[in-house]
VOPAGU-2260 file (C-alpha; in pm, 1 decimal, decimal comma):
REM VOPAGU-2260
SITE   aa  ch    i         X         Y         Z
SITE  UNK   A    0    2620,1   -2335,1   -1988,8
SITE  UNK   A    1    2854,7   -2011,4   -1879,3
SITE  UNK   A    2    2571,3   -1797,8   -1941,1
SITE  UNK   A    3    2332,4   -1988,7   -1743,8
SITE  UNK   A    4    2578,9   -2077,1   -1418,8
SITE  UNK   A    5    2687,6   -1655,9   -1452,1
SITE  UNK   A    6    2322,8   -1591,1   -1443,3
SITE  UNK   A    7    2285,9   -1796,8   -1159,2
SITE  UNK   A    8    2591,4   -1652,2    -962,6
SITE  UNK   A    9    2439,1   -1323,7   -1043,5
SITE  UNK   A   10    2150,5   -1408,5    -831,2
SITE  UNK   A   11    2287,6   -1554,5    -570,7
SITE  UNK   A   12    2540,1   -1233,5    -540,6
SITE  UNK   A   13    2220,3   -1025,2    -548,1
SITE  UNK   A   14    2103,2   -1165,5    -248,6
SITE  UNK   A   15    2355,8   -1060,8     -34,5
SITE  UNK   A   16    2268,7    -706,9     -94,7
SITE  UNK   A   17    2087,2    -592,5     237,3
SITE  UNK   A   18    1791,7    -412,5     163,3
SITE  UNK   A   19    1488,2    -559,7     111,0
SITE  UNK   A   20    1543,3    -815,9     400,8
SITE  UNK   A   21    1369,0    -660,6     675,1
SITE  UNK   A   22    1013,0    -654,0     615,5
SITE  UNK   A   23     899,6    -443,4     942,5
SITE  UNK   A   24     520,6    -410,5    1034,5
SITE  UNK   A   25     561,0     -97,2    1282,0
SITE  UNK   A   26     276,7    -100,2    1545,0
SITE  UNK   A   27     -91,3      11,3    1446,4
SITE  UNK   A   28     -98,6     356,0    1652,4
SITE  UNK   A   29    -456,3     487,0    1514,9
SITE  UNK   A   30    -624,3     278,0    1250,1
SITE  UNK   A   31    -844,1     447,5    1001,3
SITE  UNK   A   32   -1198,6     425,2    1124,8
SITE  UNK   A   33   -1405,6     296,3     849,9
SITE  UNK   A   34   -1815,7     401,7     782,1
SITE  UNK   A   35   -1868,4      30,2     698,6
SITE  UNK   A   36   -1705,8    -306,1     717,5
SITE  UNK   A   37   -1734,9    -340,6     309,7
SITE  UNK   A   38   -1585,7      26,5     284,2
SITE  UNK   A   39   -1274,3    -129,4     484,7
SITE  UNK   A   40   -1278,6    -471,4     324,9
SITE  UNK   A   41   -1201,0    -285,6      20,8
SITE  UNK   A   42    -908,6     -71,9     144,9
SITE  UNK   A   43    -761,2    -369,0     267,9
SITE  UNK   A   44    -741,6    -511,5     -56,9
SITE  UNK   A   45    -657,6    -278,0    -263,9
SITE  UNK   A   46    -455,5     -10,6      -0,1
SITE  UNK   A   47    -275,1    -174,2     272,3
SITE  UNK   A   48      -4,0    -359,4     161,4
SITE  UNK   A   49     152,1     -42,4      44,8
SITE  UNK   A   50      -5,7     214,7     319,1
SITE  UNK   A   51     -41,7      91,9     628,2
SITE  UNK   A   52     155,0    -124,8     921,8
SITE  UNK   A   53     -42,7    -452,0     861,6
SITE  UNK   A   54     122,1    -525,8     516,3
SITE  UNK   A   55     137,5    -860,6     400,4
SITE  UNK   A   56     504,3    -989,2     280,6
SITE  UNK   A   57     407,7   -1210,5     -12,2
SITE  UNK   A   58     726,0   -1431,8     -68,7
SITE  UNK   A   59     853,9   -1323,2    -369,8
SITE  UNK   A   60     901,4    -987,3    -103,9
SITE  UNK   A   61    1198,6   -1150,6      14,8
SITE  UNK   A   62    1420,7   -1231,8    -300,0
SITE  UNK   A   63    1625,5    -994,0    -470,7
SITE  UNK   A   64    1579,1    -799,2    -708,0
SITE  UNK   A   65    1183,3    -817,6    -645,8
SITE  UNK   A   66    1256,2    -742,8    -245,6
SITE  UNK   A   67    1392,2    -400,4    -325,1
SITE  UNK   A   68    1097,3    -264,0    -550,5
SITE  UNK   A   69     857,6    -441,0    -276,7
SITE  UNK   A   70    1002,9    -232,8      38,3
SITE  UNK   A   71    1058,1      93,9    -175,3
SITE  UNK   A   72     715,8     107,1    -273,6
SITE  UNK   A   73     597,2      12,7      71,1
SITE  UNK   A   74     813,7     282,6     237,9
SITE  UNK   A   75     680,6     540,6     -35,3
SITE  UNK   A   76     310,9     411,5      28,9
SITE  UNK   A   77     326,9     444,9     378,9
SITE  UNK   A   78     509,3     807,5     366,8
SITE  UNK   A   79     246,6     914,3     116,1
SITE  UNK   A   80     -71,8     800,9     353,9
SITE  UNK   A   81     -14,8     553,5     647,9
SITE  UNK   A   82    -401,7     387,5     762,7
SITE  UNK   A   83    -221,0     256,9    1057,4
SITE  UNK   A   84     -35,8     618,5    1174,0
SITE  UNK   A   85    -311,5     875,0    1133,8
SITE  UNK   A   86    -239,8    1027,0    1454,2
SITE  UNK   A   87     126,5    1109,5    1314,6
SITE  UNK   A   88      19,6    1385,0    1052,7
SITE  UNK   A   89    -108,4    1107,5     805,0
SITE  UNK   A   90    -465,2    1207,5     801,9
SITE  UNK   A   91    -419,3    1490,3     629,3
SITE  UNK   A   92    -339,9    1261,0     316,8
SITE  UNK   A   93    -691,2    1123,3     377,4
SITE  UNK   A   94    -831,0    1352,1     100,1
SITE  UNK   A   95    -604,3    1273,1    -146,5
SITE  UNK   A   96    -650,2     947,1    -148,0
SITE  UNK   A   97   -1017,1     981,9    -264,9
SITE  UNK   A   98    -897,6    1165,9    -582,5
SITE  UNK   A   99    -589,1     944,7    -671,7
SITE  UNK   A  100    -796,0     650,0    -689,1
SITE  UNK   A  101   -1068,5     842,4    -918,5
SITE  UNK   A  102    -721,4     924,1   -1148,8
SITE  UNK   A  103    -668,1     561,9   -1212,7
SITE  UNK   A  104    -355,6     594,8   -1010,5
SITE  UNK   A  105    -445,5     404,9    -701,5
SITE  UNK   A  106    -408,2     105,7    -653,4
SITE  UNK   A  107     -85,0     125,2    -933,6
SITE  UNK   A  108    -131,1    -114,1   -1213,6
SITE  UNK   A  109     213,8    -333,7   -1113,4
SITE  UNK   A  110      47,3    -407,8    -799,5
SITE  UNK   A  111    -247,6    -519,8    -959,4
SITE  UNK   A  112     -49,4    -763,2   -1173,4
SITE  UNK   A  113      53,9    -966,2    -869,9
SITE  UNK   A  114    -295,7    -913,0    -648,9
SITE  UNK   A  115    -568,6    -956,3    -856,2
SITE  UNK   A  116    -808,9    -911,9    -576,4
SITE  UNK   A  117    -686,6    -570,5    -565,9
SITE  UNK   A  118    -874,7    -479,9    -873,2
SITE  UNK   A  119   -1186,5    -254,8    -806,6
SITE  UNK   A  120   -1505,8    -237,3   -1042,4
SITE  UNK   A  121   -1608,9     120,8   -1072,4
SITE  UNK   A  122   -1916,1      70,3    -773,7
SITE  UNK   A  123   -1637,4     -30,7    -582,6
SITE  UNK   A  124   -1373,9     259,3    -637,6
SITE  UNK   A  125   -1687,6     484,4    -573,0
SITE  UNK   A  126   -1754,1     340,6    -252,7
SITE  UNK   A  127   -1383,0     335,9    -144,0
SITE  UNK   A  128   -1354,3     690,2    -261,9
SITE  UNK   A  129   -1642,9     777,1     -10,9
SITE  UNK   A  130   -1524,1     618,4     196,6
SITE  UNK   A  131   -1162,9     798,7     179,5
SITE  UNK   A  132   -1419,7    1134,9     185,8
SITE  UNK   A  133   -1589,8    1062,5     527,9
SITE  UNK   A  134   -1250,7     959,5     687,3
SITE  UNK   A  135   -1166,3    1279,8     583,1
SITE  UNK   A  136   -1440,1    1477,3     708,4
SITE  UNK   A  137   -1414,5    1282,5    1050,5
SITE  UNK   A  138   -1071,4    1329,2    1121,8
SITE  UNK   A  139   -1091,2    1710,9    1010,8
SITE  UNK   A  140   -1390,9    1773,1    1237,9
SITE  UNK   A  141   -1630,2    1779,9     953,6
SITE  UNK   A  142   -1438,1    2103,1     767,4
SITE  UNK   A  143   -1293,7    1845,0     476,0
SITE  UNK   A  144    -952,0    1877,5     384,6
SITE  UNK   A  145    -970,7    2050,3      78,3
């Protein structure tokens, strides 16, 4: 019974810690441009929760501790490659992205736990990664990013 009702003041104290309440969508300032509506459909899915402005706050997003890891990897996604800010030096990630998603690493596999939809079959990934490539190209005036 003690351990249960600390447990459950333990909880409750946890979510009076601040962060993790605001769950901020920052205005779209240049979305990513994508070859084809499947090619975006994908990214969607699998990308921008975690890298662009149009993330979707599932509810567990706003109880602690969950709420923390949600925003931090949210805030790293979107320094790492924002879809929403590529006029605000995030196209130059655009190139990466191809390559971390052909390491496995992309989308992680914690996300994929929680958003099943998220999961790619290898046509897919190859198509995204494409994708990722021509974005690339565009936005570096067809010299590729290297």
């Amino acid at each position: 019974m003690r351990t249960g009702l600390g447990a459950l003041v333990l909880f409750g104290l946890l979510q009076l810690v601040p962060y993790g309440w605001s769950h901020p969508n920052p205005p779209v300032t240049e979305a990513a441009t994508w070859p084809d509506a499947e090619s975006e459909a994908l990214a969607r899915a699998a990308c921008y929760d975690c890298h662009s402005n149009e993330t979707e706050w599932p509810a567990y997003s706003y109880v602690a501790p969950m709420s923390w890891l949600v925003r931090r990897d949210v805030e790293m996604g979107r320094d790492e490659l924002n879809l929403s800010e590529l006029d605000q030096d995030g196209a130059h990630e655009l190139g990466d992205a191809a390559e971390t998603i052909e390491e496995g690493s992309m989308p992680p596999r914690q996300y994929l736990l929680l958003h099943p939809n998220a999961r790619l079959s290898v046509e897919e990934e190859q198509r995204l990664m494409a994708a990722f490539e021509q974005l690339d190209d565009d936005e570096s005036g067809g010299r590729g990013s290297g």
